[in-house]
N, C-alpha and C positions, 0 to 999 in steps of 0.2 A: 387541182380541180375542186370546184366549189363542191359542198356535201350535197346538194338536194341533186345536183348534178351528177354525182357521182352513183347515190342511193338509185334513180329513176334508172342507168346505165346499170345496176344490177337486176332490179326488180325486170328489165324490160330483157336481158341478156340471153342466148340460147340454154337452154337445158346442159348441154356439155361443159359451159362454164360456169354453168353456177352451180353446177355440185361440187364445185370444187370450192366453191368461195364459201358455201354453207357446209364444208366439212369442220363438224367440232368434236373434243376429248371425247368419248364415248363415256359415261356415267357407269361405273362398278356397282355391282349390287349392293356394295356395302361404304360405298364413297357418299358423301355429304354432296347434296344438290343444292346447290347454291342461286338464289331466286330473288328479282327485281320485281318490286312492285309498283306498276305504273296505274294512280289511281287511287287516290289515301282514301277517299269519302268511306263512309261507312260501310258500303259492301265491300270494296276491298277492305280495308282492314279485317271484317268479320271472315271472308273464303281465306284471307291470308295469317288470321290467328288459327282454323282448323289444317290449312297445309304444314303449318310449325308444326303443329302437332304430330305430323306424321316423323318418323324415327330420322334423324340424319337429314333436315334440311332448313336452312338456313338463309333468311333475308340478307342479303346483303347491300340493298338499294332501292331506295322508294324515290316517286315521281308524282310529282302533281303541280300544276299551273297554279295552284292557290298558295300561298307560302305557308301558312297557318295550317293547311290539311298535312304539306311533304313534313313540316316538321313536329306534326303529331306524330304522322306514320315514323316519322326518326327515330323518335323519342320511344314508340312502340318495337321494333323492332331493336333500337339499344345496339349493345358493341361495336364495332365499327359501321356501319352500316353510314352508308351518304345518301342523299339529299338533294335533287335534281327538279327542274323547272322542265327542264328538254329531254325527254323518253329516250334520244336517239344517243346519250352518253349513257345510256345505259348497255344501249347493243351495242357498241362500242369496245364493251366492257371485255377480256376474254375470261376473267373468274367469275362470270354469268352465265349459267345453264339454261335458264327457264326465266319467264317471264307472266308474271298472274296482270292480265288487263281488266282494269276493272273502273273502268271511263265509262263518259257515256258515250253509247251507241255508236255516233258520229266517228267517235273516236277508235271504233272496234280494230279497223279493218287495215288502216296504214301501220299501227305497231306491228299487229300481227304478221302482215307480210314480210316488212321490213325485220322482224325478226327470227323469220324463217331463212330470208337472206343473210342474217348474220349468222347463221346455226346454231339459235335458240330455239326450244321448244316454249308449247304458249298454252297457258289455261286464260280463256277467253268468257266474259261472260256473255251472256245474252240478252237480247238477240245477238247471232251470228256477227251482225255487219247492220249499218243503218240499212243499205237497197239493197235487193237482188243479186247487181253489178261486183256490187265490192265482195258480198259472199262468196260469189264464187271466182274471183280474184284470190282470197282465202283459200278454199280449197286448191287452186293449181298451185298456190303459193307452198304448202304444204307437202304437198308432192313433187313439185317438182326438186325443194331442198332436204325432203325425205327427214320431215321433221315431226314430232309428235305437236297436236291440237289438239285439245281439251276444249268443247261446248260447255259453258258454263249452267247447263240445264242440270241441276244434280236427282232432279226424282229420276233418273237415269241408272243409279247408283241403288235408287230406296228399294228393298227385299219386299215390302208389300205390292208392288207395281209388278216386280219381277215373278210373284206370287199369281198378280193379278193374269198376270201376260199367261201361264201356265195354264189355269183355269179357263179360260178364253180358247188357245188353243187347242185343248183338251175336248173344246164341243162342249162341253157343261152349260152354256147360256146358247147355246143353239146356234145358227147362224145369224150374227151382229150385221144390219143394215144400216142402222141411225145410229148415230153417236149427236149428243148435244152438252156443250161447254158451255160454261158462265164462268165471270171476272162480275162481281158487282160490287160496289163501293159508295160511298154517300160523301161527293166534295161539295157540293152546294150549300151554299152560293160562291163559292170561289173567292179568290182574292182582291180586293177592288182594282178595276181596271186603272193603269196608269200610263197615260197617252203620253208623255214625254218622257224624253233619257233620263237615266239618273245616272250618277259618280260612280265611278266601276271604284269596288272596294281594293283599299291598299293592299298590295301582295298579290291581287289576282291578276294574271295577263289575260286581258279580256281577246286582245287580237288571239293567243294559242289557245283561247277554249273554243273561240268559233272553229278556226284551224280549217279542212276543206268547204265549210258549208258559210255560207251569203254571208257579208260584213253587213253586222246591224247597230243600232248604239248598245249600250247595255241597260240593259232593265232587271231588275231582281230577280222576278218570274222567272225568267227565258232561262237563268242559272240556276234558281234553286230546284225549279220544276220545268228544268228540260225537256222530262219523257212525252211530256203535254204540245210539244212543237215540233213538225212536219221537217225543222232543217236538223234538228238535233235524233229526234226517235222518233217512232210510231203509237205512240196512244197506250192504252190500254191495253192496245190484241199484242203490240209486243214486247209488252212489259211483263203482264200476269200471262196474256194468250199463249206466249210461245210454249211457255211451261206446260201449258197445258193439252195445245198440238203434238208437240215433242212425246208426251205418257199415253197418248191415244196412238198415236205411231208404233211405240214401243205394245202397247196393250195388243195391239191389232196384228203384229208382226207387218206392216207396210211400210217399212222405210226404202223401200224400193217401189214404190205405188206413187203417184202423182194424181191430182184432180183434174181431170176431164174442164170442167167449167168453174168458174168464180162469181157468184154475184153477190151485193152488199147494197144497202142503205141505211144510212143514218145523219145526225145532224145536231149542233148544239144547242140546247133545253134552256137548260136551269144554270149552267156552269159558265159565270161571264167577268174571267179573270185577265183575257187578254191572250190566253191560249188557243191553239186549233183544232185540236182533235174532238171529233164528237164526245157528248155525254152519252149519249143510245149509239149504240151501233149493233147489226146485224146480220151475220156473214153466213153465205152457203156454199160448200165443197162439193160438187159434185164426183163421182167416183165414178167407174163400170159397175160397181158391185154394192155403193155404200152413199152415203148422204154425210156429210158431218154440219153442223149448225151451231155458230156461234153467235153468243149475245154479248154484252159487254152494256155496261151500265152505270154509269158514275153519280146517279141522283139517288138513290138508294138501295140500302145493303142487305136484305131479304133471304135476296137469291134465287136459286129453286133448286127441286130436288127432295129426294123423301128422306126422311133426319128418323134416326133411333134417338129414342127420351132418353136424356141422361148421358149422350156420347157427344164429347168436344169433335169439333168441324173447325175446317183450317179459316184462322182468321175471324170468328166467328166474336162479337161482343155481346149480343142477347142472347135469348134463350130461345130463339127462334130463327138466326138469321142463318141461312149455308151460304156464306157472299161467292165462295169461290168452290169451282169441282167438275166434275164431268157425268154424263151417265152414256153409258153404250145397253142399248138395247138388241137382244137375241132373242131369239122365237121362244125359246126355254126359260130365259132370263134377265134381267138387267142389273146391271153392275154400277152401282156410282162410288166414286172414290172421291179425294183430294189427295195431297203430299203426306195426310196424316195417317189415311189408311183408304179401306174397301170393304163395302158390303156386298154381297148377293143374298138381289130379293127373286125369289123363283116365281115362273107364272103358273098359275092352276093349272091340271089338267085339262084337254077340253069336256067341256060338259060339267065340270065342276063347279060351285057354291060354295061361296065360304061366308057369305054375307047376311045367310038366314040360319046361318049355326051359333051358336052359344063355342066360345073360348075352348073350353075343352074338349070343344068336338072339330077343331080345325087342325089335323091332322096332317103328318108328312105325308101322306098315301093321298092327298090330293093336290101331290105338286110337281111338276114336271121334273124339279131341281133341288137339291138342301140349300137351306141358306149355310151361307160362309162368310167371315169375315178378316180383316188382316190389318194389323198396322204397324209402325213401326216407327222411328226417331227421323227427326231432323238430318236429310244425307248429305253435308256437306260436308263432312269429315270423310265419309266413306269416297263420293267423289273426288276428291283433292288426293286420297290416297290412290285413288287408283290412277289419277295421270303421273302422279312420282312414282310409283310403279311400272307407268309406260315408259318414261324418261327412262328408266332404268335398262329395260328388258325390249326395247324399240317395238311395243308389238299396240298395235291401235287402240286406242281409250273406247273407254263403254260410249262414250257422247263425242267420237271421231269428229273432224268438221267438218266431214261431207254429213254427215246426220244431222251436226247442226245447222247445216244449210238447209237441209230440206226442211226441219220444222219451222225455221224462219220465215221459208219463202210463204208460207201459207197466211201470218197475218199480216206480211206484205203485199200478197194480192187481196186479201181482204181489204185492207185501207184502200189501197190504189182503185177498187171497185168501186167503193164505198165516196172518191174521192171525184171519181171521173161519171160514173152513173152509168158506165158501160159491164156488158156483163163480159167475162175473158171467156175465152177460150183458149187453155193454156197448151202453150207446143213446151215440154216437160225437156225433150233434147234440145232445145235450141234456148230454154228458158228464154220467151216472147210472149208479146200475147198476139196472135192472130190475126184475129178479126176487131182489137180495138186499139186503133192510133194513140187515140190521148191515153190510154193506159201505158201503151209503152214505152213511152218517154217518162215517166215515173219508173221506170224498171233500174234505173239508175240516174246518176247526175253527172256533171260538170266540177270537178272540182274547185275552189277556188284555189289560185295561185297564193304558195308554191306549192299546194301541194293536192296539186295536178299528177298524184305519180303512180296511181294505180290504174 
């Protein structure tokens, strides 16, 4: 039987047989978890130098379409470790436990399943999945082979957010309505547009980068700044966005909460490289109970948000700019953070002044709330530990991928709003959109043959 033939006949099989086909060696608390890296580019290598690091685990096989990235990751990785063009010799493998994806987008959602079919566990980055569709193809994929997923959103992991989430719960900033996120950045003017093919560079298989999305010629762009293209990823909202839906979920305790409504516009400005995705865009969440509002902005890095003098903000190159962060607003309080930490700025009392006072006379006794703040390191080693940890002990990752599905879905229907001019109205059980046709045919795609198989 042909392999894609065989693969689609697993992926598509009852539940009864394929826990049998995804039973693998169960990993000892103190056994060496041995892990295929599919995806050399620099975020993988960077999530797959902090996994080494966790105690007793071990690369054993890197994968990339590009020959020059598989045999850096080689050469990184060192001892026997091989060398793979095709992901699917990897799952193949049976001294492969685990699998770190770290492709782009496009590429999220066929390793991951098919690797749950073969009874690997998967640290996944993010987003989720390129659409809607394939996420949650993911998640059944997962459960049905009763495999551990890791969402590759690691402020999931960070002690300051965890910190954050307490205080929040706690009623300290009072009851949270609005929440507002920024992604801003400054790529203007872009790369010069280039209306004809160029020579797909030696060692790269241009036909397995496209792999399920539309055969185009190849052009640099399209490869080196995928995340910029509609067949490859979603822009901005799910490049930096998701990160930052994902910590407002976790902030809020709603990861069992869904948006009521979607609306978006935006449009490209300044940025004229031959890419799709807006430079402005503008997204709004409707809730029963909350509003969330995002901005995203690629013409310049600003940002907004109230800055403490003298304190580093994530991303940050002047002395003025916060490009990336969130703030949730509470009747008592507002909370703005990023990856790097959290402040609480408390609101006056009512009836209180602080505006015609002199410095020494602006006192705690005229604040609803204390300020607070919180930070803490880079958690991508803390994350990568805690999915070798699940692999071990079978019990769900702090970033599960039904969580990472839900923070996905959100700048997926952001774009698709944003793309269609239709406002959603989201039915959350049936992931649909209602009342707008052209939205929901973006809810997912067609794949291109062969690999048609999710």
């Amino acid at each position: 039987m042909k392999r894609r033939l065989f693969l689609r006949s697993i992926v598509g099989a009852s539940a009864g047989t394929t826990l049998a086909l995804a039973t693998s060696k169960a990993v000892g608390a103190n056994e060496r978890v041995r892990v295929g890296l599919i995806g050399c580019g620099g975020r993988g290598r960077y999530v797959a130098e902090r996994m080494r690091k966790v105690p007793n685990v071990e690369f054993v096989a890197v994968c990339d379409v590009f020959e020059r990235k598989r045999l850096r990751g080689k050469e990184w990785a060192g001892g026997t470790c091989t060398a793979h063009n095709d992901f699917r010799e990897i799952l193949d493998r049976t001294d492969v436990d685990a699998v770190l994806v770290a492709t782009p987008d496009h590429w999220h959602a066929i390793p991951t399943v098919l690797a749950c079919a073969a009874g690997k566990d998967v640290y996944v980055e993010k987003p989720l999945a390129h659409n809607i569709r394939e996420g949650r193809a993911m998640v059944d994929a997962a459960r049905r082979y009763n495999q551990i997923v890791q969402t590759g959103t690691q402020q999931r992991s960070a002690r300051h957010f965890e910190t954050m989430r307490e205080i929040i719960s706690s009623g300290k900033i009072g009851n949270v309505r609005y929440v507002r996120i920024w992604n801003f950045k400054n790529s203007s003017p872009g790369r010069p547009l280039k209306s004809t093919a160029e020579n797909v560079p030696a060692g790269l298989d241009w036909d397995f980068f496209v792999g399920p999305a539309p055969m185009v010629p190849y052009v640099e762009n399209r490869y080196g700044n995928f995340r910029r293209y509609w067949d490859y990823a979603g822009g901005i909202a799910t490049n930096y966005g998701t990160h930052r839906f994902d910590s407002v979920r976790h902030a809020l305790s709603i990861d069992n909460q869904s948006p009521k409504t979607v609306s978006a516009s935006g449009r490209r400005f300044e940025v004229h490289d031959g890419s799709e995705d807006p430079d402005v865009v503008q997204m709004t969440f409707e809730y029963d109970d909350l509003v969330i509002s995002y901005e995203g902005c690629m013409m310049n890095r600003l940002g907004s948000g109230y800055r403490t003098p003298g304190r580093p903000y994530y991303l940050m190159l002047g002395t003025h700019d916060r490009p990336h962060g969130m703030a949730l607003y509470g009747t008592e309080g507002a909370v703005f953070a990023d990856r790097l930490g959290f402040e609480l700025y408390p609101e006056l009392k009512p009836g209180a002044r602080a505006d015609r006072l002199k410095p020494e006379e602006v006192t705690p006794e005229l604040f609803r709330a204390s300020p607070t703040d919180g930070r803490s390191d880079e958690s991508t080693y803390l994350h990568t530990q805690n999915f070798i940890e699940c692999v071990r002990s079978r019990n769900r990752p702090v970033a599960d991928v039904e969580i990472g599905h839900g923070s996905s879905i959100l700048p997926h229907l952001g774009n698709i709003a944003c793309r269609t001019g239709e406002k959603i109205i989201w039915d959350a059980e049936h992931e649909d959109a209602m009342n707008a046709p052209e939205s929901a045919k973006l809810i997912g795609r067609e794949a291109r043959k062969p690999w048609d198989l999710i």
